[in-house]
MIDOSE-1310 file (N, C-alpha, C; in nm, 2 decimals, decimal comma, always signed):
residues 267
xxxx	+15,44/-1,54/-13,26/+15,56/-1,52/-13,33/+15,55/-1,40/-13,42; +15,44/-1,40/-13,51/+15,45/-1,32/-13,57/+15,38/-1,17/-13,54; +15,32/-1,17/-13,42/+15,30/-1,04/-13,37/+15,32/-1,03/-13,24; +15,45/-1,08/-13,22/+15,53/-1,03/-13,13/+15,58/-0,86/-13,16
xxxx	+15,60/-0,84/-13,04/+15,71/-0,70/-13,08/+15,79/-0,68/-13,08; +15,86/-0,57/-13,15/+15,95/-0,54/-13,20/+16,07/-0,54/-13,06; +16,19/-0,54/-13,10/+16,33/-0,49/-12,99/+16,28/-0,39/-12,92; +16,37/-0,38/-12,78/+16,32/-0,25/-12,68/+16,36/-0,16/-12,76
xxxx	+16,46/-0,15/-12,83/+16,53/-0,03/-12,95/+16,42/+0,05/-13,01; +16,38/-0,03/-13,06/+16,28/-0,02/-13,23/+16,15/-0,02/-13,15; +16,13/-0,07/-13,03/+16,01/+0,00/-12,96/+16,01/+0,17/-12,90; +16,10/+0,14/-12,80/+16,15/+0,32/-12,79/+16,14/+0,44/-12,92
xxxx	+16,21/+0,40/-13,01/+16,26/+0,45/-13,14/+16,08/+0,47/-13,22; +15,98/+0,34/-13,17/+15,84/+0,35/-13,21/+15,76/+0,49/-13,16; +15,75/+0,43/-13,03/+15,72/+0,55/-12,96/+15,73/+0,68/-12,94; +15,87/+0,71/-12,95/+15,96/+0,83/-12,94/+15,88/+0,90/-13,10
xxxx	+15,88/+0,85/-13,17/+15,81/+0,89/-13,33/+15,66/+0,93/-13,31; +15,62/+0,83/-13,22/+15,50/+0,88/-13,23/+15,44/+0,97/-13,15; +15,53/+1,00/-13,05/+15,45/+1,08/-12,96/+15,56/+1,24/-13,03; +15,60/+1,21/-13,11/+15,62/+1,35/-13,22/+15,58/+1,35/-13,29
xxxx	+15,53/+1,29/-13,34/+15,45/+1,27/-13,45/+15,28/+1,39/-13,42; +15,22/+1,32/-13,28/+15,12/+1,38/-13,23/+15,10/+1,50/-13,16; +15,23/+1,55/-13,09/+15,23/+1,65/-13,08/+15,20/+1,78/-13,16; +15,25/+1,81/-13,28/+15,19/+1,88/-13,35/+15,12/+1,89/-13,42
xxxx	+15,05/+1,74/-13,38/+14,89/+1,72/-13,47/+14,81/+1,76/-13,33; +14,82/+1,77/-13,21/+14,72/+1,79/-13,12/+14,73/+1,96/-13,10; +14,86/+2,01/-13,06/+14,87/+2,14/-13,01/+14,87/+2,23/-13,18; +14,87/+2,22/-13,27/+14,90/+2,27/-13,41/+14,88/+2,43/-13,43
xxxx	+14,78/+2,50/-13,36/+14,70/+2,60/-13,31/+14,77/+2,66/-13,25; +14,90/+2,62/-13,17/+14,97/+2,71/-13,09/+15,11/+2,69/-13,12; +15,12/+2,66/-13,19/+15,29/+2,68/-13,25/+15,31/+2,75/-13,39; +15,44/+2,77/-13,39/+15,46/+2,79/-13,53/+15,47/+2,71/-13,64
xxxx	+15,49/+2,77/-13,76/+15,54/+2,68/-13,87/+15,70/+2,60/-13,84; +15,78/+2,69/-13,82/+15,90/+2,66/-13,79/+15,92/+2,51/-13,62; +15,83/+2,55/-13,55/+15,85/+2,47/-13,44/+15,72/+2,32/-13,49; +15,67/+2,33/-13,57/+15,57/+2,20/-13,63/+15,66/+2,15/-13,74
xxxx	+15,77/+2,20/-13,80/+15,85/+2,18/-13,89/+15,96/+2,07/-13,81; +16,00/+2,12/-13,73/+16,09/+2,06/-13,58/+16,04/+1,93/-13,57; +15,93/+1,93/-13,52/+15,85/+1,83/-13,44/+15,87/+1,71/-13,55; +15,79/+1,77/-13,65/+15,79/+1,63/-13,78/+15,92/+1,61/-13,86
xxxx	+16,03/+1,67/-13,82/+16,14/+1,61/-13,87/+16,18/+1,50/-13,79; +16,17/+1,53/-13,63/+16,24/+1,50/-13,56/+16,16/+1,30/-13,56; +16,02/+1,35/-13,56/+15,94/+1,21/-13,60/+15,98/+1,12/-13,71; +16,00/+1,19/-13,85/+16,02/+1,14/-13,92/+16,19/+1,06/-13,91
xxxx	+16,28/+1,13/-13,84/+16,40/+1,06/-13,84/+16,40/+0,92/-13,72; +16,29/+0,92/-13,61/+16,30/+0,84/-13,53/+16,22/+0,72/-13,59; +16,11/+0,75/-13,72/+16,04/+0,62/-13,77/+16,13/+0,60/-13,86; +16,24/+0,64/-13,92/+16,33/+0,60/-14,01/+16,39/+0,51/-13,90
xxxx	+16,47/+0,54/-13,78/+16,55/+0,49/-13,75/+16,45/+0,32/-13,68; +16,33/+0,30/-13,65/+16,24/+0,19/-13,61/+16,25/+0,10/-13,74; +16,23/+0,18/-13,86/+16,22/+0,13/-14,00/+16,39/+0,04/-13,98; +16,45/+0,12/-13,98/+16,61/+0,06/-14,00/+16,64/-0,07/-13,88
xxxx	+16,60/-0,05/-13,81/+16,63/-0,16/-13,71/+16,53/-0,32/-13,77; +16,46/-0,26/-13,80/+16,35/-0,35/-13,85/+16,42/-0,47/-13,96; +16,48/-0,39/-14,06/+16,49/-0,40/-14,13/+16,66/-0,43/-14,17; +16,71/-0,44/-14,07/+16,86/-0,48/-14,07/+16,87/-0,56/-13,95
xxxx	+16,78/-0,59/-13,88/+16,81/-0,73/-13,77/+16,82/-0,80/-13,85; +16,85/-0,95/-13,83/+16,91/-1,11/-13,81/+16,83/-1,19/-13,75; +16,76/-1,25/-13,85/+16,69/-1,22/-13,96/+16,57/-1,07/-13,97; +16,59/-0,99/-14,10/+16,51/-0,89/-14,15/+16,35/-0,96/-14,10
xxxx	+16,25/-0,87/-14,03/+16,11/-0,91/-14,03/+16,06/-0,81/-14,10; +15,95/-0,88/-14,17/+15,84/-0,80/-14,24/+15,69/-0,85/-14,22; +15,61/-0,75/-14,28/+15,47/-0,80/-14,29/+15,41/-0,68/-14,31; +15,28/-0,75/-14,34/+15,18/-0,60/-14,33/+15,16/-0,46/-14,27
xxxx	+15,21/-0,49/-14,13/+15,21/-0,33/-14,08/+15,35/-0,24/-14,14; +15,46/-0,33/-14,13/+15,58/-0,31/-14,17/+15,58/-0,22/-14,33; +15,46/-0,28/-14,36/+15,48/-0,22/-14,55/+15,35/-0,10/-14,52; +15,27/-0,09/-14,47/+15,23/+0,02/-14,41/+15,30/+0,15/-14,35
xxxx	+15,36/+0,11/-14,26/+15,48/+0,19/-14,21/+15,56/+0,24/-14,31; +15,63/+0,15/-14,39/+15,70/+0,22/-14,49/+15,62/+0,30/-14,58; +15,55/+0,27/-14,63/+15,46/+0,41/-14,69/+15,41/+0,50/-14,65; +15,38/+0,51/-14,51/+15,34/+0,62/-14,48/+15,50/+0,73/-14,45
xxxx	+15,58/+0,66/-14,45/+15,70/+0,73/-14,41/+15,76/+0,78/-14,52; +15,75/+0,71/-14,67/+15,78/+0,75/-14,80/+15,68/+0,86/-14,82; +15,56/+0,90/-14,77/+15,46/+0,96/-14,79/+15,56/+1,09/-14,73; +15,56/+1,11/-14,62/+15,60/+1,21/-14,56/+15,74/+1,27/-14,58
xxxx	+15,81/+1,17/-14,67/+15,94/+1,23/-14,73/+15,90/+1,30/-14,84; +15,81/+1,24/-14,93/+15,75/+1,33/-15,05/+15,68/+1,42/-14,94; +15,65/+1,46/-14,92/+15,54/+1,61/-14,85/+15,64/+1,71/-14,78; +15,77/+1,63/-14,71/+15,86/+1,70/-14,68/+15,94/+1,79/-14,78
xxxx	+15,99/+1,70/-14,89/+16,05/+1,79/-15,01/+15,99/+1,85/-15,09; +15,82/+1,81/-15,11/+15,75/+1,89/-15,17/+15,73/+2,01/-15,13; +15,69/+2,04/-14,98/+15,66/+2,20/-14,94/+15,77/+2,29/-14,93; +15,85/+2,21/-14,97/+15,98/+2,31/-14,98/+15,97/+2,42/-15,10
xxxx	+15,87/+2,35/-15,17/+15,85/+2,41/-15,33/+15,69/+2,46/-15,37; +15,61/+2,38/-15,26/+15,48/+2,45/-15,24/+15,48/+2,41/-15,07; +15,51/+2,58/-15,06/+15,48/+2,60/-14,92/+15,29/+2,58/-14,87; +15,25/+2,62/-14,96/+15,10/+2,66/-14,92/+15,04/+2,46/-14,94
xxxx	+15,10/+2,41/-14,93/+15,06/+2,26/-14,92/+14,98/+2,29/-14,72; +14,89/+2,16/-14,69/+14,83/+2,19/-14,54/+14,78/+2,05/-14,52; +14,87/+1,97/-14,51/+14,82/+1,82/-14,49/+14,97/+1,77/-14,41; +15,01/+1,86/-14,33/+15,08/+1,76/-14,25/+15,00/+1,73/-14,14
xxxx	+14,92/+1,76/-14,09/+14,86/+1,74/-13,93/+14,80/+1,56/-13,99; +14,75/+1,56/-14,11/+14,64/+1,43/-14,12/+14,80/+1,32/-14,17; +14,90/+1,39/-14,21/+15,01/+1,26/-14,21/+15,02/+1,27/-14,10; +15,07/+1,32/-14,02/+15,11/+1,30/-13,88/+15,07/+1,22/-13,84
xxxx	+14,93/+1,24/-13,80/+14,84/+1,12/-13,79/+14,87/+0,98/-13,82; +14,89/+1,00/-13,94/+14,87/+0,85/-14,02/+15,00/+0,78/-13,98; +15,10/+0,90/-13,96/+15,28/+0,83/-13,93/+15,28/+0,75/-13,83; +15,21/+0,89/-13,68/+15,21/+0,78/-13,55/+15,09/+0,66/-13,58
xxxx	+15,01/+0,61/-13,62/+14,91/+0,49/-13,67/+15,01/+0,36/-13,70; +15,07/+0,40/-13,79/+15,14/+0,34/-13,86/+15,27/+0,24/-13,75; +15,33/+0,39/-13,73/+15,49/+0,31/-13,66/+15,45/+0,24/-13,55; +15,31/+0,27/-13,44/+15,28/+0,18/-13,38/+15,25/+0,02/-13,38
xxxx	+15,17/+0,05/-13,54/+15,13/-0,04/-13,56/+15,25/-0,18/-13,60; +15,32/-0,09/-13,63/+15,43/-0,20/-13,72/+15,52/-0,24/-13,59; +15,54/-0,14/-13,42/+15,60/-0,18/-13,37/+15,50/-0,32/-13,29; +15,37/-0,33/-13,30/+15,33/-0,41/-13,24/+15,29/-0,56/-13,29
xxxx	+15,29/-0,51/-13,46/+15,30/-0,64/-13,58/+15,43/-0,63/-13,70; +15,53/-0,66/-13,62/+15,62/-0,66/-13,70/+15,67/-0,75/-13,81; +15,58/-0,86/-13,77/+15,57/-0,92/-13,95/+15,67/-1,08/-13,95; +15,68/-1,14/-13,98/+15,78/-1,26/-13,99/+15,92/-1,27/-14,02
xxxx	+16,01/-1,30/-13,99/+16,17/-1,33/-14,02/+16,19/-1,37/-14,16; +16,23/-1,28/-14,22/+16,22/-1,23/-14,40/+16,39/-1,31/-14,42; +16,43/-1,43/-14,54/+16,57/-1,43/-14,54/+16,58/-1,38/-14,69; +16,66/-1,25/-14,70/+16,69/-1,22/-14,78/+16,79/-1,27/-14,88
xxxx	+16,89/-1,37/-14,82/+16,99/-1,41/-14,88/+16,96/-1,55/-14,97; +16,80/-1,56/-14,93/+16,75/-1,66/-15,06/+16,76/-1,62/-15,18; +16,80/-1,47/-15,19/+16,83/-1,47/-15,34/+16,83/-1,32/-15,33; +16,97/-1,29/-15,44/+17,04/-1,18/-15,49/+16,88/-1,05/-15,51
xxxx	+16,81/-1,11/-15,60/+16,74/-1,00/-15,65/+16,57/-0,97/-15,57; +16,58/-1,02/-15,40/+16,49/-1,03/-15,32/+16,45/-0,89/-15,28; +16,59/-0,79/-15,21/+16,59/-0,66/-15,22/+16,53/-0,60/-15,27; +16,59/-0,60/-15,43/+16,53/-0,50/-15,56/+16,40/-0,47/-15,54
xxxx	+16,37/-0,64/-15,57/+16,25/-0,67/-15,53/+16,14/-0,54/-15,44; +16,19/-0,63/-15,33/+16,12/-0,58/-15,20/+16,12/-0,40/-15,21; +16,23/-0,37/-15,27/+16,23/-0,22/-15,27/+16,13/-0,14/-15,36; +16,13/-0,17/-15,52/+16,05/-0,17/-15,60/+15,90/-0,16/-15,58
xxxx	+15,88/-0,25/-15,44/+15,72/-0,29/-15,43/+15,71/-0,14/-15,34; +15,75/-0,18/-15,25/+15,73/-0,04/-15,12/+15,76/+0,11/-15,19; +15,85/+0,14/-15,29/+15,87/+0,27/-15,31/+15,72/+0,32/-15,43; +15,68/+0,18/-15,53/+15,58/+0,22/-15,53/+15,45/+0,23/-15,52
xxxx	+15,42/+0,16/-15,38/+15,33/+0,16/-15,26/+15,33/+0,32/-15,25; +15,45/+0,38/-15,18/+15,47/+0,56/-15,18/+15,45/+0,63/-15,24; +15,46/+0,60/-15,35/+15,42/+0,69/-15,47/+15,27/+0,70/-15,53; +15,19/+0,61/-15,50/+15,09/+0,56/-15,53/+15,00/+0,67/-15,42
xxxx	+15,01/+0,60/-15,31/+15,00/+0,72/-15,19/+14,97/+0,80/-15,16; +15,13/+0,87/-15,24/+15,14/+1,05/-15,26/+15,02/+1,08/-15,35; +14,98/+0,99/-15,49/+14,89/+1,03/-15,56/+14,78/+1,04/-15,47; +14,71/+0,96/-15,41/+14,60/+0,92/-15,31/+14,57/+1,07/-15,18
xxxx	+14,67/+1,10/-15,17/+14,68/+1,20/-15,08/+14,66/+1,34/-15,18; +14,71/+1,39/-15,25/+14,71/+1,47/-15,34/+14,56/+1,50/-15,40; +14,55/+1,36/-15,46/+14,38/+1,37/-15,55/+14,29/+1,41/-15,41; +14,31/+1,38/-15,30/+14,23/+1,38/-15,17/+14,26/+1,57/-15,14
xxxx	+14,33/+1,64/-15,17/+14,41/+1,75/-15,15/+14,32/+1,79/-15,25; +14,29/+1,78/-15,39/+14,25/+1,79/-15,49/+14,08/+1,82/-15,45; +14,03/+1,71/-15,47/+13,91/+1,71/-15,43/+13,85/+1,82/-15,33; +13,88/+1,81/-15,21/+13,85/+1,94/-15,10/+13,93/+2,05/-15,14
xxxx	+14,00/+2,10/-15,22/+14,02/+2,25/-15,33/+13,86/+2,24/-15,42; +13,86/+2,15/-15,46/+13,71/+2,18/-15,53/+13,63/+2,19/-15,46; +13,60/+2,15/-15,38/+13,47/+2,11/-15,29/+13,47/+2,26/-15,25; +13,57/+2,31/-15,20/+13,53/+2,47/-15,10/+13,54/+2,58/-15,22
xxxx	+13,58/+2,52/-15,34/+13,54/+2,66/-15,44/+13,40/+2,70/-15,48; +13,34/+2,53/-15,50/+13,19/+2,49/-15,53/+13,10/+2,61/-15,41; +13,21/+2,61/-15,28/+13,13/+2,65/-15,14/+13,16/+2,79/-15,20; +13,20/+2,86/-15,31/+13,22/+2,97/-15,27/+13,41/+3,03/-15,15
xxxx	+13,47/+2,92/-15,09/+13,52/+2,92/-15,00/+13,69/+2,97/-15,07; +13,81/+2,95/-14,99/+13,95/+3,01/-15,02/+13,94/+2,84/-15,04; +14,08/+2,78/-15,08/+14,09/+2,65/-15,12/+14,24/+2,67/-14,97; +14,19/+2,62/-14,88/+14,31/+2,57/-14,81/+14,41/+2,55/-14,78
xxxx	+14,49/+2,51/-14,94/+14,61/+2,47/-14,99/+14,61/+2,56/-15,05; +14,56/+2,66/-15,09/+14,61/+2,79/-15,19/+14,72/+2,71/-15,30; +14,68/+2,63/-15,35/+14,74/+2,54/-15,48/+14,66/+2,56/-15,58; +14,71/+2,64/-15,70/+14,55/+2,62/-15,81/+14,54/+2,44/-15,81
xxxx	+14,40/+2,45/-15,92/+14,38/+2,30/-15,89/+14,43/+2,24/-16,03; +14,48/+2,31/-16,11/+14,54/+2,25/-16,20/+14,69/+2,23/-16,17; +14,76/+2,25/-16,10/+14,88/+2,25/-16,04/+14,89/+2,10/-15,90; +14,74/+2,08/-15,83/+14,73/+1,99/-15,76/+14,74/+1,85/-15,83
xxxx	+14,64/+1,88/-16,00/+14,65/+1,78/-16,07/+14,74/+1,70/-16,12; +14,79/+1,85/-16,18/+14,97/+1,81/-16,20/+15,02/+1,70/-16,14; +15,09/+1,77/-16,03/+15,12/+1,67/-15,90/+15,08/+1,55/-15,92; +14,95/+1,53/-15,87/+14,85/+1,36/-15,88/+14,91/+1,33/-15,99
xxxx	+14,92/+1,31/-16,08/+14,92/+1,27/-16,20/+15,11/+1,22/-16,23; +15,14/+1,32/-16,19/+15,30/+1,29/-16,21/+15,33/+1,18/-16,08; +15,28/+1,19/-15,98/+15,29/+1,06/-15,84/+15,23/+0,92/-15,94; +15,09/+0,91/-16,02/+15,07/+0,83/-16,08/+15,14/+0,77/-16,16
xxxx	+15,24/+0,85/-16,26/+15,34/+0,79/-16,41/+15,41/+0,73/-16,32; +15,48/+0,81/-16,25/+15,61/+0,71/-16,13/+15,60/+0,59/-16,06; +15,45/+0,61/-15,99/+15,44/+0,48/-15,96/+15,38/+0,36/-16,01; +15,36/+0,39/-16,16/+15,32/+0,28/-16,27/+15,45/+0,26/-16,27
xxxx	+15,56/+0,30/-16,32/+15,65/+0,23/-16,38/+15,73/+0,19/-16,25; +15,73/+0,19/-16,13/+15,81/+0,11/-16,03/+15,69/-0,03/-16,02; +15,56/+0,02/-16,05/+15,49/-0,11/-16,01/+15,54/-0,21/-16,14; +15,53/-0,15/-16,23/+15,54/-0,22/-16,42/+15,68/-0,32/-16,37
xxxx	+15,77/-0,23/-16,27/+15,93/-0,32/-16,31/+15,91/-0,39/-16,14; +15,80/-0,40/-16,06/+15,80/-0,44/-15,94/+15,72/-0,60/-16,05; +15,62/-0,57/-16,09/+15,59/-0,73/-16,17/+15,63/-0,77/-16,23; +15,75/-0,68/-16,31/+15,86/-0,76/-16,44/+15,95/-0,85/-16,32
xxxx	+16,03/-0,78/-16,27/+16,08/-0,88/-16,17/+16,08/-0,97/-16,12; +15,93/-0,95/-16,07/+15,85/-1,12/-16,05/+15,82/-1,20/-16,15; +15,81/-1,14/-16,23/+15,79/-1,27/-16,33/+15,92/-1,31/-16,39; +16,05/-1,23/-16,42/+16,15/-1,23/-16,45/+16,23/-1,36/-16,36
xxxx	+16,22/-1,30/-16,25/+16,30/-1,37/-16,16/+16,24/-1,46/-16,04; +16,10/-1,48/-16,10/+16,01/-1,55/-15,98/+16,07/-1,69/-15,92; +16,14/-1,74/-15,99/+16,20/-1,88/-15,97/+16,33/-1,86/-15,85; +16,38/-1,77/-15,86/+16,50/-1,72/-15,79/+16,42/-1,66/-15,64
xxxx	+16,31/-1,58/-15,67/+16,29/-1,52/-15,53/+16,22/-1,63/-15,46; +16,13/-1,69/-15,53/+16,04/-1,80/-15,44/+15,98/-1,94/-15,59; +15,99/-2,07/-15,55/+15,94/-2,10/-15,62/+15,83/-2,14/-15,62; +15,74/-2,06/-15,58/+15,58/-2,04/-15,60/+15,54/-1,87/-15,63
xxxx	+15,65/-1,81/-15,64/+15,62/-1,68/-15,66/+15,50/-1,63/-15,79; +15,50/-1,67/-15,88/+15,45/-1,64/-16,03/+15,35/-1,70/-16,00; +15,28/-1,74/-15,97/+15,16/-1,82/-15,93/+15,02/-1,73/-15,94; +14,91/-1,76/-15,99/+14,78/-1,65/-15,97/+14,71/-1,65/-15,85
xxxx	+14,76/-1,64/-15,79/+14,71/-1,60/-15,64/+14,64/-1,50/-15,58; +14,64/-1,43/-15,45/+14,55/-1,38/-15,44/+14,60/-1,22/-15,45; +14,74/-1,25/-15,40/+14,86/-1,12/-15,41/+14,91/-1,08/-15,59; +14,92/-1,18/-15,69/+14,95/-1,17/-15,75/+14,80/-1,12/-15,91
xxxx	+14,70/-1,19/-15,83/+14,56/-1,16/-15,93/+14,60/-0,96/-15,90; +14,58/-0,94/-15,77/+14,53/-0,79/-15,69/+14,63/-0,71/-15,78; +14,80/-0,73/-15,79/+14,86/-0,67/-15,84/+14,82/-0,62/-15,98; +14,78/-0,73/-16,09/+14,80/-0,73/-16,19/+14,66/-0,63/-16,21
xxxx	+14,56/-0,66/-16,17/+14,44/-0,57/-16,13/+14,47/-0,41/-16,10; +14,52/-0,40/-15,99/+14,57/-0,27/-16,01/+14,68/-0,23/-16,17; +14,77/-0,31/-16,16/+14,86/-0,24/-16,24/+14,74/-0,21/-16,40; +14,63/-0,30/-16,42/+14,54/-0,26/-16,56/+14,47/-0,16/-16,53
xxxx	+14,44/-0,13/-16,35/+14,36/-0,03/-16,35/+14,42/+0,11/-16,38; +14,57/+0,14/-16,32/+14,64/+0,22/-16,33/+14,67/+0,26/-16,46; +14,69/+0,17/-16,57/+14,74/+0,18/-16,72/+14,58/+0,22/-16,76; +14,48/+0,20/-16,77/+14,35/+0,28/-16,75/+14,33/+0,40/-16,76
xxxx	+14,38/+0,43/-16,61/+14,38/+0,56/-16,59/+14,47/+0,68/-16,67; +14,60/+0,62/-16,70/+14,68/+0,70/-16,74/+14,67/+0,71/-16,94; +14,57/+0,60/-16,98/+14,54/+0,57/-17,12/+14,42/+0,69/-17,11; +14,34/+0,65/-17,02/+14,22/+0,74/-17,07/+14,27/+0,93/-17,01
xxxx	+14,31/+0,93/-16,95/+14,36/+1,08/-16,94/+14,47/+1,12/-17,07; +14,55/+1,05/-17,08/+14,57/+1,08/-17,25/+14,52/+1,06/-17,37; +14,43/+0,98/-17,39/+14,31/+0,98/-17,52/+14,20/+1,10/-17,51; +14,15/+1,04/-17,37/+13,97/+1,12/-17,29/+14,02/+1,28/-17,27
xxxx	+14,14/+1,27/-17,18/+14,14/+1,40/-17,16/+14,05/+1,35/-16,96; +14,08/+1,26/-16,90/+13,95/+1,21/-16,78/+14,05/+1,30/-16,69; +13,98/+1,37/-16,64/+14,05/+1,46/-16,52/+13,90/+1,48/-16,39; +13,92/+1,53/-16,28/+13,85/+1,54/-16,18/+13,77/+1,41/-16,14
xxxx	+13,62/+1,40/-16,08/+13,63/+1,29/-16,04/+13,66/+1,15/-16,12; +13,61/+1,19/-16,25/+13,65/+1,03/-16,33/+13,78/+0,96/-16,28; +13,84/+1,06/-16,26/+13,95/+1,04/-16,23/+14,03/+0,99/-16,12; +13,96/+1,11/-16,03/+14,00/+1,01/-15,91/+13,96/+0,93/-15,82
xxxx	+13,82/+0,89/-15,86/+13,74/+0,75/-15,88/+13,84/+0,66/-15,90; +13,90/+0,65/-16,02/+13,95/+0,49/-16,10/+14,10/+0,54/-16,00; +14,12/+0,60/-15,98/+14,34/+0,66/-15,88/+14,28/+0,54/-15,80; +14,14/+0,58/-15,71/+14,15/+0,49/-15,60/+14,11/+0,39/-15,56
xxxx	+14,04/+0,37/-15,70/+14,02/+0,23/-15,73/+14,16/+0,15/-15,75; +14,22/+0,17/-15,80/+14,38/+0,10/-15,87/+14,42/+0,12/-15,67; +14,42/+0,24/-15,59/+14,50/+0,17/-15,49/+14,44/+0,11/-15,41; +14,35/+0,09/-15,41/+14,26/+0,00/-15,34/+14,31/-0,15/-15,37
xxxx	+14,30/-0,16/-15,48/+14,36/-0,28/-15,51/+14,47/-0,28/-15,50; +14,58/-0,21/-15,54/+14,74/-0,26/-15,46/+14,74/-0,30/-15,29; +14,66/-0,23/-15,23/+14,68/-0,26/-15,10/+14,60/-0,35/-15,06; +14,51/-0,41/-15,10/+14,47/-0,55/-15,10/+14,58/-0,66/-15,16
xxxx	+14,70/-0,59/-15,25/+14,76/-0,77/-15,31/+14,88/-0,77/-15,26; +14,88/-0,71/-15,14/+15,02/-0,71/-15,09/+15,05/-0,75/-14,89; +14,94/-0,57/-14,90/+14,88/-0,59/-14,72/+14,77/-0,58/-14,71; +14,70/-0,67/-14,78/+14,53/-0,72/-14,75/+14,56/-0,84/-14,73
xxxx	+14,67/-0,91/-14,83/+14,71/-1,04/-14,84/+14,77/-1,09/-14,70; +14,85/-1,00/-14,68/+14,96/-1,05/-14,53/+14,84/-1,03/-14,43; +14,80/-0,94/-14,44/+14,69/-0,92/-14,31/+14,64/-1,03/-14,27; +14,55/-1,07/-14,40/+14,52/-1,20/-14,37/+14,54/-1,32/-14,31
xxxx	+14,63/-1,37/-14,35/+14,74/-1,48/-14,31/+14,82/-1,45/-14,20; +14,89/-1,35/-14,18/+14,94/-1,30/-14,05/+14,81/-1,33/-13,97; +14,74/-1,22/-13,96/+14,62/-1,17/-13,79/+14,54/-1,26/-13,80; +14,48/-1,32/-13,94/+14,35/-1,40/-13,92/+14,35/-1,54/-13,92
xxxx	+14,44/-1,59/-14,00/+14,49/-1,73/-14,07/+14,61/-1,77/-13,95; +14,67/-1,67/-13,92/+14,81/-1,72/-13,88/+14,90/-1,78/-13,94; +14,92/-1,78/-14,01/+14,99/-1,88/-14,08/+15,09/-1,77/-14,21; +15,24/-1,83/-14,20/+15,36/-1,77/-14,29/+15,31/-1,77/-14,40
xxx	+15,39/-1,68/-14,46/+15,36/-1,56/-14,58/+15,50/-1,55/-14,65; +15,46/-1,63/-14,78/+15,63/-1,62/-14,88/+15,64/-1,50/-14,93; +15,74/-1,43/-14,95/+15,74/-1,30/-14,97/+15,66/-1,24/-15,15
């Protein structure tokens, strides 16, 4: 049941994404910017439209691949609007990658029959968590962007991104404030309205320990870079520490219980 797949729709719509998705991660060498530009829009609007079917059937399914999918798809909307403003950004081939990974994955574990209409503020909810899964991400990707700019200056080398690296940090850091405060109002929520979305939701569990873990590690980070002054690895040591842990209290959690346990998963 629960790793059944997806509609022949939202399978096609899977596919059709990913095999654009790879295209300009395999041939990349022989196209332009403008025709690799093509390719990953065209990707990115077919995993929106997998995402949307997904997520507006009768009954909505979700699960761990599902919340995977969606972040790597929020990922690539930030990288989309970002290079618009730093062109010299060079990390679409390794999203690409991760896009087609992803939409497959979610078309072949698409997660459980989600009822939203248990309650008004399930949505919010659900939205709050996933946008800042995205943003988290973006930082994760960026600090990773970050790092290999240093590494090839150390080499003596051009930095790949032609981004100074105080400008990279920037970035990371501004993806980090944003996605504290969607995680900050993703656990006010829950605890606000835990009764309403599930009545075992507030519970210390193993999804709700992981969150709270990350969200101290994240306030951490963003305390000691304003007291310390903690920039470069200190730094993005503890980034990936904190996402390490979100993605264990959410889809480490479902993983589990979906693929290994089998067994339903309250939202």
């Amino acid at each position: 049941m629960i790793l059944e797949p997806v509609s022949i729709p939202g399978l096609w719509l899977s596919l059709g994404a990913a095999i654009a998705y790879v295209i300009p991660a395999l041939a990349a060498r022989h196209m332009g910017t403008g025709a690799l530009r093509g390719w990953l829009i065209a990707a990115w609007l077919l995993h929106a439209g997998a995402l949307a079917l997904g997520v507006l059937a009768h009954p909505p399914r979700f699960g761990f691949a599902p919340a995977l999918s969606m972040t790597a798809w929020l990922v690539l909307t930030v990288y989309g609007v970002e290079s618009r403003f730093y062109p010299q950004l060079r990390s679409r081939l390794v999203l690409a990658v991760l896009g087609a990974f992803t939409v497959l994955l979610a078309a072949a574990m698409p997660g459980a029959p989600t009822r939203l209409d248990d309650s008004p503020w399930l949505p919010l909810h659900w939205a709050l968590g996933i946008a800042s899964y995205g943003l988290f991400a973006a930082a994760v990707v960026h600090a990773w962007l970050l790092q290999r700019a240093e590494r090839q200056i150390r080499q003596v080398a051009q930095p790949a991104d032609g981004l100074p690296l105080l400008t990279l940090e920037k970035l990371t850091f501004r993806f980090v404030q944003a996605g504290f405060v969607l995680l900050t109002a993703t656990l006010a929520a829950g605890w606000l309205f835990g009764e309403s979305l599930h009545s075992s939701y507030w519970k210390w569990e193993h999804k709700t320990v992981f969150s709270v873990l990350a969200w101290l590690t994240f306030a951490t980070l963003l305390a000691g870079r304003r007291r310390f002054g903690w920039r470069g690895r200190t730094a993005v040591r503890v980034l990936y520490l904190g996402a390490a842990l979100l993605l264990l209290a959410y889809v480490g959690s479902r993983f589990v219980l979906e693929v290994v346990l089998h067994r339903p998963f309250p939202f």
